[in-house]
mmCIF file of the N, C-alpha and C atoms, coordinates in Angstrom:
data_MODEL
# 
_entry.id   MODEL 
# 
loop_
_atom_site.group_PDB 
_atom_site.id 
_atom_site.type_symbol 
_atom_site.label_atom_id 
_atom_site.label_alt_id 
_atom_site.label_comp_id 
_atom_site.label_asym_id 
_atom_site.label_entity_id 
_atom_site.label_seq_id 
_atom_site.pdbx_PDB_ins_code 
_atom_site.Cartn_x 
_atom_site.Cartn_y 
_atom_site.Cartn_z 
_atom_site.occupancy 
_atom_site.B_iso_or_equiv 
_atom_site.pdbx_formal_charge 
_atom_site.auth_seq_id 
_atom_site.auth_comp_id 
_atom_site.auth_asym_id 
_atom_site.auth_atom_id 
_atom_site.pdbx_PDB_model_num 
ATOM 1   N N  . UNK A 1 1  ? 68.040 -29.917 22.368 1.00 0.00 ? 1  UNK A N  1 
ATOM 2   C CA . UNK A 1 1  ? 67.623 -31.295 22.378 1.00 0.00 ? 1  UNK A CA 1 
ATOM 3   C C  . UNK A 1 1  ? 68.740 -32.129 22.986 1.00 0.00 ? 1  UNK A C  1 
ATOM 4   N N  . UNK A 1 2  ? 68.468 -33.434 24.162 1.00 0.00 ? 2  UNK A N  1 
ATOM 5   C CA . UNK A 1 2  ? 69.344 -34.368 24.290 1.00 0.00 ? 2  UNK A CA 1 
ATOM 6   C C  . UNK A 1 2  ? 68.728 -35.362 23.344 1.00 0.00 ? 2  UNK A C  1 
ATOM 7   N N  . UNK A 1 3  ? 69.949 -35.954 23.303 1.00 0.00 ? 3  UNK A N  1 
ATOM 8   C CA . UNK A 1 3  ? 69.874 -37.859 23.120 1.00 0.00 ? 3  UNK A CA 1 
ATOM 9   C C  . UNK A 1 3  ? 70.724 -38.389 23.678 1.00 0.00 ? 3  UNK A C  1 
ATOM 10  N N  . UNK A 1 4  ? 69.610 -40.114 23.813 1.00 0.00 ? 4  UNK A N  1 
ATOM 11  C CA . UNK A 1 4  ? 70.057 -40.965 24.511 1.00 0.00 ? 4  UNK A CA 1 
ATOM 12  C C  . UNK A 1 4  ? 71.221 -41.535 24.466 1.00 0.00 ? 4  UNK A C  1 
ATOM 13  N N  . UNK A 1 5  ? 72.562 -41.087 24.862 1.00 0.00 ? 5  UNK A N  1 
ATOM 14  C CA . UNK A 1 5  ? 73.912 -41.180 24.148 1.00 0.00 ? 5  UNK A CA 1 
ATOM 15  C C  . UNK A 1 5  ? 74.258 -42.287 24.046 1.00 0.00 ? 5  UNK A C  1 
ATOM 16  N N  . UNK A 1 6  ? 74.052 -43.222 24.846 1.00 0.00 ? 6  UNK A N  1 
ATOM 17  C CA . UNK A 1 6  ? 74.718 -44.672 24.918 1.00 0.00 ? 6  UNK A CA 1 
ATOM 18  C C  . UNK A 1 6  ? 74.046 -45.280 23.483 1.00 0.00 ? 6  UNK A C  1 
ATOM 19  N N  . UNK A 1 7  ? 72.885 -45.122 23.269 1.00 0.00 ? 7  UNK A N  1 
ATOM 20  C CA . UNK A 1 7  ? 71.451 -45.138 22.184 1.00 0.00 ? 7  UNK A CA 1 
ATOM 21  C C  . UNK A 1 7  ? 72.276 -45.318 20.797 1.00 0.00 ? 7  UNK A C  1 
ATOM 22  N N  . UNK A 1 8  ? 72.609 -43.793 20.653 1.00 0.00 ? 8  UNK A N  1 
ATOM 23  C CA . UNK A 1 8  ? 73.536 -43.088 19.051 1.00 0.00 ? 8  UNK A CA 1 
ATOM 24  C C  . UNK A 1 8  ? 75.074 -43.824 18.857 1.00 0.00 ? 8  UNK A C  1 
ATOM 25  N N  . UNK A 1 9  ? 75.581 -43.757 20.270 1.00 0.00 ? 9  UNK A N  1 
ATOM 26  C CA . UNK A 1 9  ? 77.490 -44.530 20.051 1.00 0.00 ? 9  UNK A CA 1 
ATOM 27  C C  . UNK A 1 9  ? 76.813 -45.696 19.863 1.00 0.00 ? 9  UNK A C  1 
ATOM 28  N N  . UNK A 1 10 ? 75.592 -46.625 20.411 1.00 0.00 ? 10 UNK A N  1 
ATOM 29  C CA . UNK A 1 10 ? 75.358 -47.861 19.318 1.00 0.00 ? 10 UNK A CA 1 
ATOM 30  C C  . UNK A 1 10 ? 75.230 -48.185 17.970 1.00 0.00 ? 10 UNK A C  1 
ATOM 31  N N  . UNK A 1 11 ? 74.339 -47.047 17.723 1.00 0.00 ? 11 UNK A N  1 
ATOM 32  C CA . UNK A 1 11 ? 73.971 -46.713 15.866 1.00 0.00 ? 11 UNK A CA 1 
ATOM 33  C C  . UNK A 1 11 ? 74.931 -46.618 15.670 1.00 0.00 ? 11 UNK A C  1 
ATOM 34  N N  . UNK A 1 12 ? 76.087 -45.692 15.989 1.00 0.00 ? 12 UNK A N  1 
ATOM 35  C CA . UNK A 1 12 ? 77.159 -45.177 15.520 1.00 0.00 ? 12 UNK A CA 1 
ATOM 36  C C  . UNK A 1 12 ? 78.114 -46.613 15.218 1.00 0.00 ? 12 UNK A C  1 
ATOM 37  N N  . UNK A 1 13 ? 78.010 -47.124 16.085 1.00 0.00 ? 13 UNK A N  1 
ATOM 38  C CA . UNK A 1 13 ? 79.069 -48.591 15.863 1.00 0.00 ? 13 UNK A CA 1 
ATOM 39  C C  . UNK A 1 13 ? 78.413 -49.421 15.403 1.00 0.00 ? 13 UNK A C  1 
ATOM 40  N N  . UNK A 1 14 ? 77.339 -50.292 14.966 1.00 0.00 ? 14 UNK A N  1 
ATOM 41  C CA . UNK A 1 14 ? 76.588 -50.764 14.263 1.00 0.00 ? 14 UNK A CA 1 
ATOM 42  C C  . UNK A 1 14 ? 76.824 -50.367 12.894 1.00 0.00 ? 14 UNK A C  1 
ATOM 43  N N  . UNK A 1 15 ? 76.351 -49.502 12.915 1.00 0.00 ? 15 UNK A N  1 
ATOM 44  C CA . UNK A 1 15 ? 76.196 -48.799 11.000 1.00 0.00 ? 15 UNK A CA 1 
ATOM 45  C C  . UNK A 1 15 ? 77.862 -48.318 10.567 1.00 0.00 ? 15 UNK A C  1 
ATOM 46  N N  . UNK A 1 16 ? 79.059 -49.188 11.490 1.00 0.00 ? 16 UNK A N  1 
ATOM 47  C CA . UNK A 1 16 ? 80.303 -47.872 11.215 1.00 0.00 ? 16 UNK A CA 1 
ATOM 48  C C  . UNK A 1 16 ? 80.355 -46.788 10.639 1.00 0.00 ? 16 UNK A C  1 
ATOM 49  N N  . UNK A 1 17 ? 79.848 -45.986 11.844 1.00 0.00 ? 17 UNK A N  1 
ATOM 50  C CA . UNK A 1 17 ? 79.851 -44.272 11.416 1.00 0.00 ? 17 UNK A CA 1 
ATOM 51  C C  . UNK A 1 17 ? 81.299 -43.452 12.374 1.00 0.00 ? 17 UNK A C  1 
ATOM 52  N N  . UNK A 1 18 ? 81.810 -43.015 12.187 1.00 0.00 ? 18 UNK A N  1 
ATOM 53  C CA . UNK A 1 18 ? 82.726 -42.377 12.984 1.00 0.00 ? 18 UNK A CA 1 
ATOM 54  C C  . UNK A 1 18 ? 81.868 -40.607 13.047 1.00 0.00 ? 18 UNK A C  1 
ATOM 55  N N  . UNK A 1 19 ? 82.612 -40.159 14.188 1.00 0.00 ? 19 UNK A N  1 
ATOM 56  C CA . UNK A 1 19 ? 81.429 -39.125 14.561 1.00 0.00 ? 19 UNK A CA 1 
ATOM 57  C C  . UNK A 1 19 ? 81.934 -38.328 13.293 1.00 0.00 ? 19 UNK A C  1 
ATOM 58  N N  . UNK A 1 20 ? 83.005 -38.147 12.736 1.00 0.00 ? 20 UNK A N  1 
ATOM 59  C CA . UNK A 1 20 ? 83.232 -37.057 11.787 1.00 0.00 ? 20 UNK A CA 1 
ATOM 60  C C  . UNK A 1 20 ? 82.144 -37.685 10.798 1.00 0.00 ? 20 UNK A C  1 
ATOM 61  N N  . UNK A 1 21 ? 81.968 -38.963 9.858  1.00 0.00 ? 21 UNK A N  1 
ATOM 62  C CA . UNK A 1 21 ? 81.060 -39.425 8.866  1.00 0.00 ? 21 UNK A CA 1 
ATOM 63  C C  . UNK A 1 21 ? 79.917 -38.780 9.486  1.00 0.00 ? 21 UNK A C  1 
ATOM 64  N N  . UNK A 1 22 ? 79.357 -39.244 10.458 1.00 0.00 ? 22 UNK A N  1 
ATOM 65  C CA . UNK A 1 22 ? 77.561 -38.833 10.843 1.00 0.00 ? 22 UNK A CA 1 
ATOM 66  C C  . UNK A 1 22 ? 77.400 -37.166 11.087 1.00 0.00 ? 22 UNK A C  1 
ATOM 67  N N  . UNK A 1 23 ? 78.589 -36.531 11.018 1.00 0.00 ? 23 UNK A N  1 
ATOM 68  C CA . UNK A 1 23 ? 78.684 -35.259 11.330 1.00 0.00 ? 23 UNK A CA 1 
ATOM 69  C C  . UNK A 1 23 ? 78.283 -34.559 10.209 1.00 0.00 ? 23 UNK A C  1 
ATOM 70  N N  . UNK A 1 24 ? 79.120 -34.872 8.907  1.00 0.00 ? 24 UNK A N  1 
ATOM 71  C CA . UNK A 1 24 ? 78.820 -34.754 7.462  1.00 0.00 ? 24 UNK A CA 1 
ATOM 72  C C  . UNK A 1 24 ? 77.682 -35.000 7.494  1.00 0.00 ? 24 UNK A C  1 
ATOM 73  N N  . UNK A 1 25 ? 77.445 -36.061 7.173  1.00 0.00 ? 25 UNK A N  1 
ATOM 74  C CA . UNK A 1 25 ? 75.809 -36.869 7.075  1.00 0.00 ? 25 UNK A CA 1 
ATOM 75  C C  . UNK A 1 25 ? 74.711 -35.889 7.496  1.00 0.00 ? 25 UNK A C  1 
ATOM 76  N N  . UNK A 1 26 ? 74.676 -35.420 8.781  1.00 0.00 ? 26 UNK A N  1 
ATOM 77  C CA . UNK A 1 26 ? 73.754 -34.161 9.306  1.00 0.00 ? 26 UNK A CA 1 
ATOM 78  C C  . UNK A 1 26 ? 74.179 -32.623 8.744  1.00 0.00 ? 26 UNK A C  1 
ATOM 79  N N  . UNK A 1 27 ? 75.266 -32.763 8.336  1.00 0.00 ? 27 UNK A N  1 
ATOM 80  C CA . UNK A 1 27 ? 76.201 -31.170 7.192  1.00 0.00 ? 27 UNK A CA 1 
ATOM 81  C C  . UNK A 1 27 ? 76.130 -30.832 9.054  1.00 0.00 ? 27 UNK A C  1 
ATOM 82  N N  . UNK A 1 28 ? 76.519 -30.873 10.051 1.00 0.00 ? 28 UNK A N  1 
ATOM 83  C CA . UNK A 1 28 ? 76.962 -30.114 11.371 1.00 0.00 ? 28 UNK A CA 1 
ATOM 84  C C  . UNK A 1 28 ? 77.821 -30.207 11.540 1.00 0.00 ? 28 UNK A C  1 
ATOM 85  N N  . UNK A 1 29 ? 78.459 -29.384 12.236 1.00 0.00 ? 29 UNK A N  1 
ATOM 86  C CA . UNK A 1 29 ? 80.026 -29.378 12.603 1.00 0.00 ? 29 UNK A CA 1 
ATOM 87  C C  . UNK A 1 29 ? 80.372 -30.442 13.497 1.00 0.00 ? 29 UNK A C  1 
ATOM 88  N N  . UNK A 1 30 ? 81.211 -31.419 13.908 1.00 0.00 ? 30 UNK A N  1 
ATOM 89  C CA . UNK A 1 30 ? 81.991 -32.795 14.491 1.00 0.00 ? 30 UNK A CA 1 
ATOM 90  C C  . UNK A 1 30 ? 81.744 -32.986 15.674 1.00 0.00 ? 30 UNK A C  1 
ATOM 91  N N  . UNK A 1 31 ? 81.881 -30.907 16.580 1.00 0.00 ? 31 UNK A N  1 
ATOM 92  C CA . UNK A 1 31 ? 81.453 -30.792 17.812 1.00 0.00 ? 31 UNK A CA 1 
ATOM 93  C C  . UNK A 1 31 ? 80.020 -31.414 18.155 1.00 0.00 ? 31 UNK A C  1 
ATOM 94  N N  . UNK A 1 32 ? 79.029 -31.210 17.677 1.00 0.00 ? 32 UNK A N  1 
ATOM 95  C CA . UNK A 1 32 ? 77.635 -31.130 17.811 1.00 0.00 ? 32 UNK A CA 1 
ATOM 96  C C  . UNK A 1 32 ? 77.922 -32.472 17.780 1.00 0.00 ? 32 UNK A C  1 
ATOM 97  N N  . UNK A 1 33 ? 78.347 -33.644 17.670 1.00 0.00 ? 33 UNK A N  1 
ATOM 98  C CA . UNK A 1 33 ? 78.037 -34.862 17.191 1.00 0.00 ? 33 UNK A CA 1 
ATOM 99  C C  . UNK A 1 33 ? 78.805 -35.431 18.664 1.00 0.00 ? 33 UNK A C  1 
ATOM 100 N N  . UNK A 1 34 ? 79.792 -34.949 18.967 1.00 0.00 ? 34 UNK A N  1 
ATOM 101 C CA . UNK A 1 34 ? 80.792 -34.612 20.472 1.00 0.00 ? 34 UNK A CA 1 
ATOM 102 C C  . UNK A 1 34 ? 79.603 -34.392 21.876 1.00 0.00 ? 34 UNK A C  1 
ATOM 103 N N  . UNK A 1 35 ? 78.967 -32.929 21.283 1.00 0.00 ? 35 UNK A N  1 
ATOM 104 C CA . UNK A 1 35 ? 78.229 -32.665 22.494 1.00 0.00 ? 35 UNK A CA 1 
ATOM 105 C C  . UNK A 1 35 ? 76.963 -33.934 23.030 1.00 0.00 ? 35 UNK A C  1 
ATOM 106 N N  . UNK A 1 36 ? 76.280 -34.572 21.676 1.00 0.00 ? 36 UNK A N  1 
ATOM 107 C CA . UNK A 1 36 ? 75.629 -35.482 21.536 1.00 0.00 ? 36 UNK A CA 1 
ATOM 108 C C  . UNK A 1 36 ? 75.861 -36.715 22.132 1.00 0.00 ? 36 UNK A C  1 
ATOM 109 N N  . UNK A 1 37 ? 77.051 -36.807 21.653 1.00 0.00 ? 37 UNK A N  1 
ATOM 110 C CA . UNK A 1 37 ? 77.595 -38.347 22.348 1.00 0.00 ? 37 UNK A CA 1 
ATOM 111 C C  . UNK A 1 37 ? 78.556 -38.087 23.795 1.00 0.00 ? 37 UNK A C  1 
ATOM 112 N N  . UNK A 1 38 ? 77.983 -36.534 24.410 1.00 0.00 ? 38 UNK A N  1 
ATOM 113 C CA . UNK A 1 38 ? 78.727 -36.512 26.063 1.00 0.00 ? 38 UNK A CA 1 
ATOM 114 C C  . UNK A 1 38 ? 77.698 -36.491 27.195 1.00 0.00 ? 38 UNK A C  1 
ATOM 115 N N  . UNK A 1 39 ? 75.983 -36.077 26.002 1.00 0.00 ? 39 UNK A N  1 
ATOM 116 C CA . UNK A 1 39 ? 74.769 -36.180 26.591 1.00 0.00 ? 39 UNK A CA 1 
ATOM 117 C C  . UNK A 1 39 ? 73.989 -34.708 26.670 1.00 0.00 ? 39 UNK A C  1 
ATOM 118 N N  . UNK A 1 40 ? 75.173 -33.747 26.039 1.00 0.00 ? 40 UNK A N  1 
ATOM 119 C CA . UNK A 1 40 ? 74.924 -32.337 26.036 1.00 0.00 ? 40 UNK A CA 1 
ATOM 120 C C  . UNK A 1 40 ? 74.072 -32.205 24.964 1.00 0.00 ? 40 UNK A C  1 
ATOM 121 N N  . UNK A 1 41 ? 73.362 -30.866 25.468 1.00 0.00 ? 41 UNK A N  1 
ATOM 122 C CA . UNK A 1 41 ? 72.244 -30.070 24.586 1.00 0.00 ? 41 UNK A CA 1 
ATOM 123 C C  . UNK A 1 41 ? 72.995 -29.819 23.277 1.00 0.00 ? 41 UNK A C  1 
ATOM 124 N N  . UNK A 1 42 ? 72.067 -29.686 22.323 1.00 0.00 ? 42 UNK A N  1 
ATOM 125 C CA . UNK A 1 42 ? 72.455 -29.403 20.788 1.00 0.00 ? 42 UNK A CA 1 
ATOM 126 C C  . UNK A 1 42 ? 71.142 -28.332 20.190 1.00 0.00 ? 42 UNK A C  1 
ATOM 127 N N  . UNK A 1 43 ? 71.732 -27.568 19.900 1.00 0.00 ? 43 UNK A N  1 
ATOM 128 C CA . UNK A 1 43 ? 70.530 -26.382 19.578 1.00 0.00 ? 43 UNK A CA 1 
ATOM 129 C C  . UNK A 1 43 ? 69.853 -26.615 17.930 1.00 0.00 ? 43 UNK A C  1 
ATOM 130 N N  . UNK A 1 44 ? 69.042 -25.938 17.856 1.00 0.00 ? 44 UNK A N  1 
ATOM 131 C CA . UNK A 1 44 ? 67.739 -25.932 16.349 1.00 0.00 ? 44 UNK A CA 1 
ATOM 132 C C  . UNK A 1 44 ? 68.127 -26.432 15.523 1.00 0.00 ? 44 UNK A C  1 
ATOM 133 N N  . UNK A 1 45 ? 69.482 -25.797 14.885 1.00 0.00 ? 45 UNK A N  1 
ATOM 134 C CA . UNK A 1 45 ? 69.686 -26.723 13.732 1.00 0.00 ? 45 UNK A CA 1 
ATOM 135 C C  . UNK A 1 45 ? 70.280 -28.465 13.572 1.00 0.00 ? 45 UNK A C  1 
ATOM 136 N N  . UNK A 1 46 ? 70.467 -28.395 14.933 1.00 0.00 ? 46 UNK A N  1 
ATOM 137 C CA . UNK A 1 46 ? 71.451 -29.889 14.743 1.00 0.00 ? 46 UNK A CA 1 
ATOM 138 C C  . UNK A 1 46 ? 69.809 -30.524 15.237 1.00 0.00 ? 46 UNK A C  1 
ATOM 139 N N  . UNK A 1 47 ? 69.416 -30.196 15.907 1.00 0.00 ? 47 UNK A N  1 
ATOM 140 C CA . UNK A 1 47 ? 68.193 -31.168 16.273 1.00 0.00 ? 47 UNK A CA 1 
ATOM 141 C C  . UNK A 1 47 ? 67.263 -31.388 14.868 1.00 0.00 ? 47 UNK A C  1 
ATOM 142 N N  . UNK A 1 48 ? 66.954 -30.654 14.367 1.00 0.00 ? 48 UNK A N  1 
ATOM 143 C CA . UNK A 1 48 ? 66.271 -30.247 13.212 1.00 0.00 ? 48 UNK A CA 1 
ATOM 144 C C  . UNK A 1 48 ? 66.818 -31.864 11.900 1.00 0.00 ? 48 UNK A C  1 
ATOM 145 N N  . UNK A 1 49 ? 67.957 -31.004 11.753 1.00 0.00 ? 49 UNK A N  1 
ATOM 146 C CA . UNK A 1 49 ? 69.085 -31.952 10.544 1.00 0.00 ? 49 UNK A CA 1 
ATOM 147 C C  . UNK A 1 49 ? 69.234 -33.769 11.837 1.00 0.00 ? 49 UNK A C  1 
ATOM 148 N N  . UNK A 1 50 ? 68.980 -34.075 12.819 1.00 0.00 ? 50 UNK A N  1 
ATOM 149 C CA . UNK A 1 50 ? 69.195 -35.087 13.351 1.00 0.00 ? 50 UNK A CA 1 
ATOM 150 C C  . UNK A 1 50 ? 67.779 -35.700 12.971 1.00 0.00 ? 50 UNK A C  1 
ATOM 151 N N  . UNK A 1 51 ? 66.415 -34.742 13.088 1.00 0.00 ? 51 UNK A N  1 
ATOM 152 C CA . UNK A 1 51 ? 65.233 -35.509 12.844 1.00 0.00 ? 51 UNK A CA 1 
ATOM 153 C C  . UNK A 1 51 ? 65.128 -35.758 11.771 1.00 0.00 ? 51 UNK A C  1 
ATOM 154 N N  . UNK A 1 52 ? 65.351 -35.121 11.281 1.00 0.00 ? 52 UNK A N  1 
ATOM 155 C CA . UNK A 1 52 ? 65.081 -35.046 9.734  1.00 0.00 ? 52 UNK A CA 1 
ATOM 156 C C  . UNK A 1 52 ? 66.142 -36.413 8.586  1.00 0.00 ? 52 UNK A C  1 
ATOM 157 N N  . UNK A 1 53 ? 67.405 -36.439 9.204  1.00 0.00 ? 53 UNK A N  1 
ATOM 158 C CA . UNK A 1 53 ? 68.061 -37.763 9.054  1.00 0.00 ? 53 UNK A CA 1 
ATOM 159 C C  . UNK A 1 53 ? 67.264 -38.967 9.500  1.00 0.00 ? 53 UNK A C  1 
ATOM 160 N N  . UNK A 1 54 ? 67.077 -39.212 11.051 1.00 0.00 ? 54 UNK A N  1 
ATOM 161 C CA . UNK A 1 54 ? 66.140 -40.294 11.110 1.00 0.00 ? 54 UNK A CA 1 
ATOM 162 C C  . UNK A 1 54 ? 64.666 -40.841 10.929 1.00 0.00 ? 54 UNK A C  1 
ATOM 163 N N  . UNK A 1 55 ? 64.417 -39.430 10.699 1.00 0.00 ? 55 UNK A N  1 
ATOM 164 C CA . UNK A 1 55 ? 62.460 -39.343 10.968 1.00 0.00 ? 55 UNK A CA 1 
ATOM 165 C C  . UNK A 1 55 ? 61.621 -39.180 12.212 1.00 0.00 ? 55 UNK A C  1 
ATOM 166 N N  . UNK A 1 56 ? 61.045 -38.723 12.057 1.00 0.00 ? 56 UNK A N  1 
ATOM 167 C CA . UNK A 1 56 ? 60.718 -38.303 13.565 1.00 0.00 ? 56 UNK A CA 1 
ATOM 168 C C  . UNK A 1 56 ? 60.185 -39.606 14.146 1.00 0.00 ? 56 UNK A C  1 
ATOM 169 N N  . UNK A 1 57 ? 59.872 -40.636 13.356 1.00 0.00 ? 57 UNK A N  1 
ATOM 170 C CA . UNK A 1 57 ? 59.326 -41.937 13.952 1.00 0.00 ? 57 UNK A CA 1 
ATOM 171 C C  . UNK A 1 57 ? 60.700 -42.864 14.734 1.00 0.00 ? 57 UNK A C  1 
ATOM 172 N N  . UNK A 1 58 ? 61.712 -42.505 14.212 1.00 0.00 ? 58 UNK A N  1 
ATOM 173 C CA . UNK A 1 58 ? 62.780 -43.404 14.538 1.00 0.00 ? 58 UNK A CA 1 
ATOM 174 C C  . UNK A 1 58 ? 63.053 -42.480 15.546 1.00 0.00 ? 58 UNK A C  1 
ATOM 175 N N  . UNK A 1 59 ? 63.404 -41.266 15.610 1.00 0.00 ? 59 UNK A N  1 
ATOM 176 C CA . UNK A 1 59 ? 64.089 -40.163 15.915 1.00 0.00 ? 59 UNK A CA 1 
ATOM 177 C C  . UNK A 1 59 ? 63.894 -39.942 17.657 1.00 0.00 ? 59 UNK A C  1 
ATOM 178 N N  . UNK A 1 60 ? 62.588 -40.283 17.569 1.00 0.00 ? 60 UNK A N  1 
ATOM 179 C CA . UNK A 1 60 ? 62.022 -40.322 18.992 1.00 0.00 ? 60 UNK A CA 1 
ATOM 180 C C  . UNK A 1 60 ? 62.268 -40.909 20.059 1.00 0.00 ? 60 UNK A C  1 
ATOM 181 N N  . UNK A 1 61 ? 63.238 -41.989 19.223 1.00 0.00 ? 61 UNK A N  1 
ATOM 182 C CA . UNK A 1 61 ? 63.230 -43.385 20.545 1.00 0.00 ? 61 UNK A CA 1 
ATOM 183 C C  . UNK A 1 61 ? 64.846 -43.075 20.636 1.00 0.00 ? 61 UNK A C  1 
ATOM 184 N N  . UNK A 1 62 ? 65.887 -41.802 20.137 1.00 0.00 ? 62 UNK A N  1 
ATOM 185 C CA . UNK A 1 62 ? 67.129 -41.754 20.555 1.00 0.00 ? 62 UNK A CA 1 
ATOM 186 C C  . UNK A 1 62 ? 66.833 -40.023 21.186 1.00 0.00 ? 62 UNK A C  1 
ATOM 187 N N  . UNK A 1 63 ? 65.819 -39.472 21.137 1.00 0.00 ? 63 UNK A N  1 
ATOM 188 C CA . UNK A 1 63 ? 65.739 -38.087 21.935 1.00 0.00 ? 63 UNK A CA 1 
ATOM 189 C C  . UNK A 1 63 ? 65.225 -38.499 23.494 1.00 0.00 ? 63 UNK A C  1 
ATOM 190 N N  . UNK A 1 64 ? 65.875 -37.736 24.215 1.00 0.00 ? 64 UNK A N  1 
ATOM 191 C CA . UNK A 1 64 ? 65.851 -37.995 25.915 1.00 0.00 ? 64 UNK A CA 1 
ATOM 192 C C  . UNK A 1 64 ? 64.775 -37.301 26.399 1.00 0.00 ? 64 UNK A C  1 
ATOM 193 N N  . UNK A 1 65 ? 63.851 -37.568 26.060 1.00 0.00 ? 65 UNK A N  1 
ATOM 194 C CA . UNK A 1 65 ? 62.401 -36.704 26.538 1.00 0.00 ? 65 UNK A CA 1 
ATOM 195 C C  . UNK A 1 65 ? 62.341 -36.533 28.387 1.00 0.00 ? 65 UNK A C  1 
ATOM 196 N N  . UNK A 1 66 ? 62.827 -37.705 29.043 1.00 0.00 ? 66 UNK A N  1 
ATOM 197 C CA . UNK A 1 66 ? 62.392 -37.943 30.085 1.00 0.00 ? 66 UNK A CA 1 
ATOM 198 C C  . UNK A 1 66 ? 63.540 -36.950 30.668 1.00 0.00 ? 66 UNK A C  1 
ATOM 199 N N  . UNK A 1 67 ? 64.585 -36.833 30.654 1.00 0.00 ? 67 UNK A N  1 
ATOM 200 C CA . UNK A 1 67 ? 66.085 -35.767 30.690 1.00 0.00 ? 67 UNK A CA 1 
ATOM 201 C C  . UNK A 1 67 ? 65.786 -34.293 30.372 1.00 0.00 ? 67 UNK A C  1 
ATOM 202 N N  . UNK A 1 68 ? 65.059 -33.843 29.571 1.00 0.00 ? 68 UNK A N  1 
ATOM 203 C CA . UNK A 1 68 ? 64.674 -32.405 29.203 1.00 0.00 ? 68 UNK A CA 1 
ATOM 204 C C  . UNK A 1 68 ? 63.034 -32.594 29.705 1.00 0.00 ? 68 UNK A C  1 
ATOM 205 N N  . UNK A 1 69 ? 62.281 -33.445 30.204 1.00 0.00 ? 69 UNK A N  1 
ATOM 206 C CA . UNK A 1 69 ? 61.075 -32.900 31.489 1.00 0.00 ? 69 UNK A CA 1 
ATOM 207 C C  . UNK A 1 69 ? 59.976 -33.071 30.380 1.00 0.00 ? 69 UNK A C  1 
ATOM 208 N N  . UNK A 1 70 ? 60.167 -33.070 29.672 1.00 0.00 ? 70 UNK A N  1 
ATOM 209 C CA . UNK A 1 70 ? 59.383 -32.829 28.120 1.00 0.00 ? 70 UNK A CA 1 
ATOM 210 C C  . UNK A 1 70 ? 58.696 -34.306 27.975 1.00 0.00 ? 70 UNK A C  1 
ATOM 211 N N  . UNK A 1 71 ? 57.194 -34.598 27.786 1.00 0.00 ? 71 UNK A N  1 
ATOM 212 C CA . UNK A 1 71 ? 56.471 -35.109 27.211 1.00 0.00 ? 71 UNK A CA 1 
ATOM 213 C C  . UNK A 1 71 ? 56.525 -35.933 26.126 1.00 0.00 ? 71 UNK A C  1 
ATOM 214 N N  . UNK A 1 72 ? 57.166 -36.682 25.426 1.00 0.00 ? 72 UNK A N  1 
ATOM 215 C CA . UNK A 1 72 ? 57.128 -37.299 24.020 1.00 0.00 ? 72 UNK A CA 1 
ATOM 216 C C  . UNK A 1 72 ? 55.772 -36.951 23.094 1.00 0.00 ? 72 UNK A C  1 
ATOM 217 N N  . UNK A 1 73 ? 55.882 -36.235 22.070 1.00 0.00 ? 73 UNK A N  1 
ATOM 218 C CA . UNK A 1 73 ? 54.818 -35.927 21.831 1.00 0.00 ? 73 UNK A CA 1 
ATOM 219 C C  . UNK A 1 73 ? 54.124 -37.009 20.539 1.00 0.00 ? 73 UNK A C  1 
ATOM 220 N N  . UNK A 1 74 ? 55.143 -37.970 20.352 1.00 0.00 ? 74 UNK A N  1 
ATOM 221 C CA . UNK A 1 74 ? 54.646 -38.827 19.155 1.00 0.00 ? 74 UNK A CA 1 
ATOM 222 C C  . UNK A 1 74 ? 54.488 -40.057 20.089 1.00 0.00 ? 74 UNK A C  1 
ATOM 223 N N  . UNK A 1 75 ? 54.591 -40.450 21.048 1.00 0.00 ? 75 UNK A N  1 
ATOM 224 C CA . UNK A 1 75 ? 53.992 -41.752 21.643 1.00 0.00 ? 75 UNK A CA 1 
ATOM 225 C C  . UNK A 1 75 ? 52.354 -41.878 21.890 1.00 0.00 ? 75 UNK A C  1 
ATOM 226 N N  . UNK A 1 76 ? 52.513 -43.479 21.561 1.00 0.00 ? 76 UNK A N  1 
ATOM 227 C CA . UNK A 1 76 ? 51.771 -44.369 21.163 1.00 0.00 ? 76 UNK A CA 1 
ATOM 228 C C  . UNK A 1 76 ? 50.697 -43.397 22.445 1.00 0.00 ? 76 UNK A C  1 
ATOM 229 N N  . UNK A 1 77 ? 49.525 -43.498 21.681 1.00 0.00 ? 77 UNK A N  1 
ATOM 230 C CA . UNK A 1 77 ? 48.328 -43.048 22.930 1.00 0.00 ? 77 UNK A CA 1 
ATOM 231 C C  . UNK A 1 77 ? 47.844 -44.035 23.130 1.00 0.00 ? 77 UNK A C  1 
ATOM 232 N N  . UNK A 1 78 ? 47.842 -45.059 22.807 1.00 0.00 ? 78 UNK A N  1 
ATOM 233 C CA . UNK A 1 78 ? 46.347 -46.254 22.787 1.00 0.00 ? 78 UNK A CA 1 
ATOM 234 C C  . UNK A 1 78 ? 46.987 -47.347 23.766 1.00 0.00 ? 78 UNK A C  1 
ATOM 235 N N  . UNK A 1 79 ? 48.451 -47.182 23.859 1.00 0.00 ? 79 UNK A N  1 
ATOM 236 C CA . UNK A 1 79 ? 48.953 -47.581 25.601 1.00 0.00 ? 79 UNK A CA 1 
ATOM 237 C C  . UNK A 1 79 ? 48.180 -47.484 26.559 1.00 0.00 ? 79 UNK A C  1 
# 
């Protein structure tokens, strides 16, 4: 999974999270929170523990659907 990095270092500074706090927060290791905020892929479990922190309703609008070719699969249909 990407996310929208510029997206998360906002949350991240908004909510003062330092990447080690939000790292905890998801129980992932500091890197994954690194690869996230350089725009790099993050594999099953960090994506998993990232949705599952925000909800897949929130979650959607910081994953880079348009960057991984991929479809959004929770947007609005009635657009």
């Amino acid at each position: 999974m990407l996310v929208k990095k510029e997206k998360l270092a906002h949350f991240l500074e908004v909510k003062n999270l330092s990447k080690e706090k939000f790292a905890a927060i998801l129980d992932v290791e500091v890197s994954e929170v690194e690869k996230m905020l350089n725009g790099e892929p993050v594999g099953l479990y960090t994506s998993r523990r990232f949705i599952r922190f925000f909800k897949a309703e929130v979650a959607q609008h910081y994953i880079d659907w348009e960057t991984m070719n991929i479809k959004n699969p929770l947007e609005d249909k009635r657009k």
